[in-house]
C-alpha positions as CSV (number, residue, x, y, z in Angstrom):
1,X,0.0,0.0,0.0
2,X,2.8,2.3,0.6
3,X,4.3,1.9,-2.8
4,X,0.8,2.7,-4.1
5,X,0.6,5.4,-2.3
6,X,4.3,6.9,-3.4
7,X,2.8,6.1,-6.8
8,X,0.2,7.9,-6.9
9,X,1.5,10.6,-5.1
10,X,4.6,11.0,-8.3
11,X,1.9,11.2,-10.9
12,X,-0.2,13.5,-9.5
13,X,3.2,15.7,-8.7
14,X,4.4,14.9,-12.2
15,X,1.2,16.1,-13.7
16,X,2.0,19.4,-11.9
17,X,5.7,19.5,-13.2
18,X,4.9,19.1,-16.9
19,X,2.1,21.9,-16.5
20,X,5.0,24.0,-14.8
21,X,7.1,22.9,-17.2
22,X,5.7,24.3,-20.9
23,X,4.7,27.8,-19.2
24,X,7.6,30.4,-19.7
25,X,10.7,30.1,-17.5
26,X,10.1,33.2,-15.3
27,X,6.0,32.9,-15.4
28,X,6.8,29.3,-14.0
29,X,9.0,31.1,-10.7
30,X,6.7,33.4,-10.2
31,X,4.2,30.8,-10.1
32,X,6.0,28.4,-8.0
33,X,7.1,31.0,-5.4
34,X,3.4,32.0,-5.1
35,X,1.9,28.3,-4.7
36,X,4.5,27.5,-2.2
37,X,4.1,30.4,-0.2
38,X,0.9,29.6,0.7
39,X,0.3,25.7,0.1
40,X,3.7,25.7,2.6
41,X,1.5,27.2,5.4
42,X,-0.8,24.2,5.2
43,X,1.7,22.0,6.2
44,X,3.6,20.3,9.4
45,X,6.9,21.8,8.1
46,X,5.3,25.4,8.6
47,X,5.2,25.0,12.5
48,X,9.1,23.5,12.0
49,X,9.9,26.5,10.2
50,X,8.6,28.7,12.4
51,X,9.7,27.2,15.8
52,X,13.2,27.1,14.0
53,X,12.8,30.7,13.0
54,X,11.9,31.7,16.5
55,X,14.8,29.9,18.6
56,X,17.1,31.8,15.9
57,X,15.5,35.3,16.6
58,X,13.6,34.9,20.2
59,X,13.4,39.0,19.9
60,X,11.0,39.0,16.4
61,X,7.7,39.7,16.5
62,X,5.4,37.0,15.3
63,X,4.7,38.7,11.9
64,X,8.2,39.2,11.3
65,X,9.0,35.3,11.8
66,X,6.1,34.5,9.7
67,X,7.4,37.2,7.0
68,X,10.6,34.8,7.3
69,X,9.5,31.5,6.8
70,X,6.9,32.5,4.0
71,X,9.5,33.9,2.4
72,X,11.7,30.7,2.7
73,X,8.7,28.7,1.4
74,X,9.1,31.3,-1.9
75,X,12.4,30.5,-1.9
76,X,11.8,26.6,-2.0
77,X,9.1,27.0,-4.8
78,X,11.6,28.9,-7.1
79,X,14.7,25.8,-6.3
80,X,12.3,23.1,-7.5
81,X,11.0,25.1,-10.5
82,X,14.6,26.0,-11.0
83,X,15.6,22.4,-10.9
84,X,13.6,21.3,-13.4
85,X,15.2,23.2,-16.2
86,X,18.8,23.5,-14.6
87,X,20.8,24.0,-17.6
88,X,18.5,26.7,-19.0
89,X,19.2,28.7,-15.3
90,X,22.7,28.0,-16.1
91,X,23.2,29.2,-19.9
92,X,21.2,32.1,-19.5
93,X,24.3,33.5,-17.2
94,X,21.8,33.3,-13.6
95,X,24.7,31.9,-11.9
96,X,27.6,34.2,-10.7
97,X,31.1,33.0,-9.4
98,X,33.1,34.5,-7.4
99,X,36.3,33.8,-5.6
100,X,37.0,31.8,-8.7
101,X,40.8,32.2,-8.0
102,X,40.7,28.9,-5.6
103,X,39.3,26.6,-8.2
104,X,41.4,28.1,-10.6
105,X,44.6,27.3,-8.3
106,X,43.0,23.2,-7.2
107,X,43.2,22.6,-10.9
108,X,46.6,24.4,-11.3
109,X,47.8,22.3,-9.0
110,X,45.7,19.1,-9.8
111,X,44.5,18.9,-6.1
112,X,41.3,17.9,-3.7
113,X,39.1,19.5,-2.0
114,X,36.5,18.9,0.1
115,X,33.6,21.9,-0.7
116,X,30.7,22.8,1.6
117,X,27.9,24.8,1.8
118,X,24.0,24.6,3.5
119,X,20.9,24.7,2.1
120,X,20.2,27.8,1.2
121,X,19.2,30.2,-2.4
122,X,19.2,27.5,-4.4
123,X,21.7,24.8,-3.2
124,X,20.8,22.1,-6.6
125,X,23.3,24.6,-8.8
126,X,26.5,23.5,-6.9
127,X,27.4,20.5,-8.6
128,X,26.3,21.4,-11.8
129,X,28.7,24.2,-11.8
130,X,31.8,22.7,-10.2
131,X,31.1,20.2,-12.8
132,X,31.7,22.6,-15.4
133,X,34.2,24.8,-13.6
134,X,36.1,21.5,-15.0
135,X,36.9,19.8,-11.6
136,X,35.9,16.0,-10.7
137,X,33.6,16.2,-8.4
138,X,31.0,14.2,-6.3
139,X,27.9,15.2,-4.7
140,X,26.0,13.9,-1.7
141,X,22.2,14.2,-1.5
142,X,19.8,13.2,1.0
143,X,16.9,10.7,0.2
144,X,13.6,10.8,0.2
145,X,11.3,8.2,1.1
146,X,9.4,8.1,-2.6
147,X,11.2,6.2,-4.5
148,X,9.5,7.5,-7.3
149,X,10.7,10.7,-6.8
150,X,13.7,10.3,-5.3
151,X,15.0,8.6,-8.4
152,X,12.8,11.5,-10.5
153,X,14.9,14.7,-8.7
154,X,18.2,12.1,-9.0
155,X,18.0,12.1,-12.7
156,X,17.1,15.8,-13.0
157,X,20.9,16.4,-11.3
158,X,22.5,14.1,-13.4
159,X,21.1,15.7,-16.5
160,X,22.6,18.9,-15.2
161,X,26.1,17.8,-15.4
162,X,28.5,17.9,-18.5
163,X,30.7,15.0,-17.6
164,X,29.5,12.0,-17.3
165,X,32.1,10.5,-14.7
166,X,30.8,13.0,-12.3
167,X,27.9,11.4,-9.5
168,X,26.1,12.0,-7.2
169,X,25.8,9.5,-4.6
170,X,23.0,9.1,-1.4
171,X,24.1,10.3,2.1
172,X,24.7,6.9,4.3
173,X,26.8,3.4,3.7
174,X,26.9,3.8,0.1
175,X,27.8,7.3,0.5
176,X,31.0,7.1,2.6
177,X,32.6,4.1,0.2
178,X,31.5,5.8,-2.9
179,X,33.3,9.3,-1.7
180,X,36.6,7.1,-0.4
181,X,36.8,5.7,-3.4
182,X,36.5,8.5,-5.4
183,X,38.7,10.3,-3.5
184,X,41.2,8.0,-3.9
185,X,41.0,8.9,-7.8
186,X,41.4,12.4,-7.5
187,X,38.0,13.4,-6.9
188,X,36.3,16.3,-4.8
189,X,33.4,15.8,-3.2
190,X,30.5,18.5,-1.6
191,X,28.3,18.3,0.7
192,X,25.5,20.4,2.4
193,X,26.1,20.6,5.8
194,X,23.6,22.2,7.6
195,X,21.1,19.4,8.3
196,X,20.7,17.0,11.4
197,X,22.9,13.9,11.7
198,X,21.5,11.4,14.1
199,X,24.1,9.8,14.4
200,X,26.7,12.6,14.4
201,X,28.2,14.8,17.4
202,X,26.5,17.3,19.5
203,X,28.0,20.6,18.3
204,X,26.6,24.1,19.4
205,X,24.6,25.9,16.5
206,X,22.7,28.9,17.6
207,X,23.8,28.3,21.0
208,X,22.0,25.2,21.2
209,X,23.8,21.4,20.8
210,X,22.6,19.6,18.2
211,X,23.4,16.1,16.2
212,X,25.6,17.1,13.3
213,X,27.7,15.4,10.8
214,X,31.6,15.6,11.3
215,X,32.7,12.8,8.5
216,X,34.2,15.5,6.0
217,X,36.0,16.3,8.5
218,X,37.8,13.3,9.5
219,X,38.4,12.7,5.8
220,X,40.0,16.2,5.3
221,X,42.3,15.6,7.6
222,X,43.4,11.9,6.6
223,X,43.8,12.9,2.8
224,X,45.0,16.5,4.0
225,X,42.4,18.2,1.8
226,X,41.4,22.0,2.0
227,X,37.5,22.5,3.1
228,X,36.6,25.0,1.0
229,X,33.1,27.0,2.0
230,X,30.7,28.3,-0.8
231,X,28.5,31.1,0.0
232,X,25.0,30.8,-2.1
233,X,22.8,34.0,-2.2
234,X,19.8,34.5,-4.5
235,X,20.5,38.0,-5.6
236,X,17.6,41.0,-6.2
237,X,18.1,40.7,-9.4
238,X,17.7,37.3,-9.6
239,X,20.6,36.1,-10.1
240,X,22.7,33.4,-7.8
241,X,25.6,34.3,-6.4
242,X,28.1,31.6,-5.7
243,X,31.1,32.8,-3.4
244,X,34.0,30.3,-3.1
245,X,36.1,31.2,0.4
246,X,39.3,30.9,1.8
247,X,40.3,27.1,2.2
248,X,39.8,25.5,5.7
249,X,42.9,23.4,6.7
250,X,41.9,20.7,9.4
251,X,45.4,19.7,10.4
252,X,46.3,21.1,13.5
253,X,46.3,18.4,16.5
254,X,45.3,20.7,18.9
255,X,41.8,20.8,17.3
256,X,39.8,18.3,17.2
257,X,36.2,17.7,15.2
258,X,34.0,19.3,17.2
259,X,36.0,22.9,17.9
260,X,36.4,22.5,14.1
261,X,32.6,22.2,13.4
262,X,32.1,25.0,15.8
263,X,34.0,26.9,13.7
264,X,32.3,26.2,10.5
265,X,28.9,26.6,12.0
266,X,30.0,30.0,13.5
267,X,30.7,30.9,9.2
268,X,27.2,29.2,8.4
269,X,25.1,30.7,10.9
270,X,26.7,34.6,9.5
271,X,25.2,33.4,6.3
272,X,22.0,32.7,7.4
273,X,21.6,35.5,9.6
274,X,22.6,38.1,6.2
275,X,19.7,36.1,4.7
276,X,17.4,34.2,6.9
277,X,14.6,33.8,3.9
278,X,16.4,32.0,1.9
279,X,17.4,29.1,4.2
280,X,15.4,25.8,4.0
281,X,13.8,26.4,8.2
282,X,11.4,23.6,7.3
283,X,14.0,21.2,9.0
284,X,13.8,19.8,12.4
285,X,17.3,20.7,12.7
286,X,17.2,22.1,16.6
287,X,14.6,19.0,18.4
């Protein structure tokens, strides 16, 4: 019955896509940021959203949290009409690099690196444009229970990227032995990194400990790889802004995984705090 259900479920959000699909590009975002702003409210992930919003920023008024999340739920609509036509975002220029200088010295040099960022503006362009920046690179993406559509939104990112021997692969088991082996070939890999890990460390974000993954951590420092952050804004005009930030270097023995992470999540909550609507708050990143 389950499987029924999932079925069901992908054709009747299929049947939305294709409609979203043959209207014109921009019409479609507008459209999509417009449906999910208010469909979003009807759902449990609005009262996740909000709580989230309101441990952040305890001082906001109600109306000011809500201006927030509905403005995140925008946000989300835009991604997924985004992701359906990811090269067309790409060629038409919507995508801006900066900081370009690292990649540009990693291939130079033929090295690694280990790239991270959270979910945030639209987080599906990352791959697709390391891919073409010319690097090897792998991607890790969380699951979701349909299997229908998690295989759906898996060949959307694969169709985004010019070289075929670039992957993505799903966070978990398969995950960790597809990234060591690819790393042992030359590969980057990167991550979003801004999501509960239940089986990760407690680490402080906003103040408040929370399960969060350390793993790229412990391989950057095995394979002595730079951790390279990547700022993503959604710009007024449109446009996303990709900015690629001074490399990390997690080999000093005096500090360990979780000073590291606190650290990183010290850079990550700055970003969100510049732009608190366009992070995905629908998580249950702080229960």
């Amino acid at each position: 019955m389950k499987i029924f259900f999932y079925f069901l479920q992908f054709v009747f959000i299929i049947i939305i896509l294709v409609l979203f699909k043959i209207l014109p590009f921009n019409f479609s975002k507008k459209l999509g940021s417009l449906l999910f702003r208010k469909i979003g409210k009807l759902s449990k992930a609005d009262e996740t959203a909000f709580n989230n919003c309101k441990f952040v920023y305890p001082n906001l008024k109600d109306i000011e949290i809500r201006n927030i999340v509905d403005e995140s739920w925008s946000n989300i609509g835009i991604t997924i009409i985004e992701l359906l036509s990811l090269n067309k975002l790409i060629k038409k220029n919507n995508v801006v690099l900066k900081g370009t200088n690292i990649i540009k010295e990693l291939k130079k040099n033929n090295k690694q690196a280990v790239f991270i960022s959270i979910h945030q503006s639209n987080w599906e362009v990352l791959v697709p444009m390391l891919d073409r920046s010319g690097l090897k690179i792998g991607g890790i993406y969380r699951h979701i229970n349909n299997i229908f559509l998690d295989k759906l939104i898996l060949n959307l990112r694969r169709n985004a990227l010019m070289s075929k021997k670039n992957f993505y692969t799903p966070k978990g088991k398969q995950s960790a032995k597809d990234l060591l082996e690819s790393i042992k070939n030359n590969y980057s890999i990167v991550l979003l990194i801004d999501q509960k890990d239940s089986a990760g460390e407690k680490v402080p974000f906003f103040k408040k400990a929370v399960k969060t993954q350390t793993g790229f951590l412990k391989i950057a420092r095995k394979f002595d790889l730079p951790i390279i952050p990547i700022k993503n804004t959604r710009l007024a005009n449109g446009q996303i802004e990709l900015s690629f930030l001074e490399p990390i270097f997690h080999n000093d023995n005096d500090i360990n995984d979780t000073l590291m992470m606190k650290k990183i999540h010290n850079l990550i909550e700055s970003w969100i705090t510049s732009n608190p609507s366009q992070w995905f708050w629908q998580h249950k990143r702080f229960n």
